[in-house]
N, C-alpha and C positions, 0 to 999 in steps of 0.2 A: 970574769967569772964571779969574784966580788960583789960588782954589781948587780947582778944578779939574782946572789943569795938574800945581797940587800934588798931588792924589789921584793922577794917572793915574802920576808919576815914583814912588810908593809904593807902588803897586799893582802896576802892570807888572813890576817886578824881581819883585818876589816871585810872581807869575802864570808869569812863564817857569819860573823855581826849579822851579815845582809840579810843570808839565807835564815840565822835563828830570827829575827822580826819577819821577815814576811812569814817565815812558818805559823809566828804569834799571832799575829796579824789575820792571817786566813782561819786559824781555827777559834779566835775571838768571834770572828763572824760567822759559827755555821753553831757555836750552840746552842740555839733554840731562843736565845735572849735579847738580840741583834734586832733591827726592824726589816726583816724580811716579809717584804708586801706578802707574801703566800703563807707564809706563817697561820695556825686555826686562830691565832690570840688574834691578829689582824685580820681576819673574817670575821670573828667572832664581833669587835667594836664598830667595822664596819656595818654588822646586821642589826647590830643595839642601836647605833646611832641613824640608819632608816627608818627603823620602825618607830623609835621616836621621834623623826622628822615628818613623815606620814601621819602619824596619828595627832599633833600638838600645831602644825600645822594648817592653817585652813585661811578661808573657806573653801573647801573641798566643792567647786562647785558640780564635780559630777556625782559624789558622794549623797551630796544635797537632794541634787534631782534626781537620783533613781530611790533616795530613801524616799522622798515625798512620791513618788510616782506610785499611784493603786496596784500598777499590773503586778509590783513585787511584793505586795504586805498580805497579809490575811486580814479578810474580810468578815467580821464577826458584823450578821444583819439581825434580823427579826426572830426570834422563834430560838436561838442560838446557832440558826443556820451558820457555816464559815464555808468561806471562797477562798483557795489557798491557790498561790500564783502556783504557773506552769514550772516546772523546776528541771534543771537551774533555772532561775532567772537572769536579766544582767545585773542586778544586783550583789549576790550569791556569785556570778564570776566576774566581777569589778572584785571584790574582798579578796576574793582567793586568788586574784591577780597580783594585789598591793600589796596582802599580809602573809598567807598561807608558805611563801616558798620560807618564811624568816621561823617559823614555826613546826611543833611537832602534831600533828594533827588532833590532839586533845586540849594541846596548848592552845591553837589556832584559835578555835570555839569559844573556848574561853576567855582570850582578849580581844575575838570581836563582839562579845554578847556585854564584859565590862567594861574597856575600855574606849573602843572605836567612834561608837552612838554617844557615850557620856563625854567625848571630849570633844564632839563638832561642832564649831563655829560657826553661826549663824552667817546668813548671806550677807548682811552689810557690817560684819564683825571682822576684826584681823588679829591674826592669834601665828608666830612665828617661835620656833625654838633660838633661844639663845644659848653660845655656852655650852656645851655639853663637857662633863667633865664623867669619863669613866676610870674604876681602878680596881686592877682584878685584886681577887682575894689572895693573899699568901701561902693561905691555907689548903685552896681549892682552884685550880687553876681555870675552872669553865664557871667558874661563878665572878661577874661583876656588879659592883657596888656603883648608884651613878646617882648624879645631882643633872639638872637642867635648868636653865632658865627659858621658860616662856612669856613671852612680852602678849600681851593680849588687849585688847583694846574694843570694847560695845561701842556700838556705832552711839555717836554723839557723847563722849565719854573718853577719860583722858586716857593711856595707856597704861598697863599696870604690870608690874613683872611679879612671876610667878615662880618661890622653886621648888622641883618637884625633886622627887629622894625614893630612891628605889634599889632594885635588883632584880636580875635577869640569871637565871641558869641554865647550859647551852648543855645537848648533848653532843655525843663523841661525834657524831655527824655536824656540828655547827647548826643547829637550828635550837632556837630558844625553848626548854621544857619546860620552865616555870617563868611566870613575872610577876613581880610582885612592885605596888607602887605604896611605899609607906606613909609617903604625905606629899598633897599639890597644893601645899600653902591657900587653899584656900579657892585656886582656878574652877574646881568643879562647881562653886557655891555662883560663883560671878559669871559662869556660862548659862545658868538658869535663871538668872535672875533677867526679871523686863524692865 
């Protein structure tokens, strides 16, 4: 019976031990700060980090040919006559394939009128994102701060890195409300240039 009591004063300590760390343990993991893939914070990088890879990205070469294709642009002729494509076009839903689900429908519009056209890479050009580094705000949990590196390179021309510095604010639903790009070192000047 000795024995016994002995086992149980040895065991017990070390039994509760068990049970308080796994307790620790599991509720470390469920507050919200843990990297749970379903988490919005992790929707949220993953939606910044496509729409930056899609747009900085290129050459887009379906992007290319339905923007050069006549059947989707308006046609300003003689007189002020305008020929305005069938709508949608597949241009108008190529966009809204690539961009629109990452977006709030105002937002959308928005970064495809600034951003989409002003950053595509010419067909013998190569333009890839490097890098991406995002980090939300402290202060604001749907708003992230991000840098990128894009490596770019004009056909006949050595390649050049680019970085860009920005933010992105996402509503309750995970899609991006505002974007804002502070500065692309410089890629916007080097994409127009011949």
């Amino acid at each position: 019976m000795k024995q016994v009591k002995t086992a149980y004063r040895i065991v017990i300590p070390f039994l509760i031990l068990g049970v308080f760390l796994f307790a620790v343990g599991c509720s470390s993991n469920n507050d919200g700060s843990g990297s749970n893939p379903n988490s919005p914070q992790d929707e949220n990088l993953s939606t910044l980090e496509a729409v930056l890879e899609n747009t900085f990205t290129g050459p887009n070469q379906e992007l290319n040919r339905l923007s050069n294709d006549p059947e989707n642009l308006t046609v300003i002729g003689k007189n002020s006559e305008t020929k305005n494509p069938e709508s949608p076009n597949e241009l108008v839903l190529y966009l809204e394939e690539m961009y629109q689900p990452h977006f709030t429908e105002e937002t959308y519009n928005e970064y495809v009128g600034e951003y989409v056209f002003s950053y595509q890479a010419k067909e013998n050009d190569e333009m890839k994102v490097d890098n991406i580094d995002i980090k939300q705000k402290e202060s604001n949990e749907i708003i992230y701060d991000f840098t990128a590196n894009v490596e770019y390179q004009a056909e006949g021309n050595e390649a050049q890195v680019y970085e860009l510095k920005g933010q992105a604010n996402f509503s309750e639903e995970g899609k991006i409300k505002e974007f804002k790009l502070y500065s692309d070192d410089g890629l916007s000047k080097a994409l127009i240039e011949i």
